[in-house]
N, C-alpha and C positions, 0 to 999 in steps of 0.2 A: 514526304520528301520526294524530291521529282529525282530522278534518273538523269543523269550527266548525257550519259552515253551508251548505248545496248552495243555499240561496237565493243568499247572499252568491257565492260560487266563482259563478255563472251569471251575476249580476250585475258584475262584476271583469269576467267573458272579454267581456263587450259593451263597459264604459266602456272598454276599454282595447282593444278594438278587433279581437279573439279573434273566433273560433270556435272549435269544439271542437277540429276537426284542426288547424286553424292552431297554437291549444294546445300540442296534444300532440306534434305537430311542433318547436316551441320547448321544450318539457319533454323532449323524447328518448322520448316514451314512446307506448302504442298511444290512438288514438282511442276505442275501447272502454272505456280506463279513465276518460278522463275524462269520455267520458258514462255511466259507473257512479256516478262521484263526483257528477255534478251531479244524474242521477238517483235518488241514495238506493240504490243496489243496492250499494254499497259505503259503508263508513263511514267509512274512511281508508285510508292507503298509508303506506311506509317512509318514512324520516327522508330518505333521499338523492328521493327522488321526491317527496315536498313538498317540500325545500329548490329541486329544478329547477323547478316550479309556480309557486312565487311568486316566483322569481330571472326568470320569461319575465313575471310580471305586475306586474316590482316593484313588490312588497309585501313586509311584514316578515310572518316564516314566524309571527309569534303571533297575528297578526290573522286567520289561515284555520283554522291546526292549533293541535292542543294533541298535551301530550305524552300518551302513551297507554302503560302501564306492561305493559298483554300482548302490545303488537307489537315483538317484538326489534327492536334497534339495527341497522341497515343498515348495513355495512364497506366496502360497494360492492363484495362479491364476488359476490352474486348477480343482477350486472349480466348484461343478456344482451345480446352483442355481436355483430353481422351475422358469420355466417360467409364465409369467402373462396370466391369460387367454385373450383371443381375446376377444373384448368389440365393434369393429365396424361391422357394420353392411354387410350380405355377399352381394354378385353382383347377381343380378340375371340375368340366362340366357335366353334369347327369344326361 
């Protein structure tokens, strides 16, 4: 999904009472991206990461993004999920 506007997206995370990590904390996703999106270093993101964006700033997903026909369809298999910390015990070396 492309990015309407990084004026608009910076103006939404203030009325509505955001900051960027607050954001991206409410979206599931890294602080970096969403000051890529507001700063213009990025032009958009997948369909499941806009839909979380405007779901933390409801809004409807046509008023930020449009659809964008070269960024593949998100399945949400390329979510990446916290891995579980290691629990067994390590080897020890002689």
């Amino acid at each position: 999904m492309k990015l309407r506007s990084a004026t608009l997206l910076d103006e939404l995370i203030k009325l509505k009472g955001f900051n960027q990590t607050s954001l991206a904390e409410a979206a599931v996703c890294s602080r970096q991206m969403i000051g890529n999106l507001v700063n213009e270093h990025e032009t958009g993101c997948g369909q499941l990461l806009a839909g979380r964006i405007c779901s933390a700033l409801e809004e409807p997903i046509d008023k930020l993004f449009i659809p964008d026909p070269a960024m593949p369809k998100s399945d949400g298999s390329a979510i990446v999920r916290p891995r579980r910390p290691y629990r067994g015990r390590r080897r020890q070396t002689s």
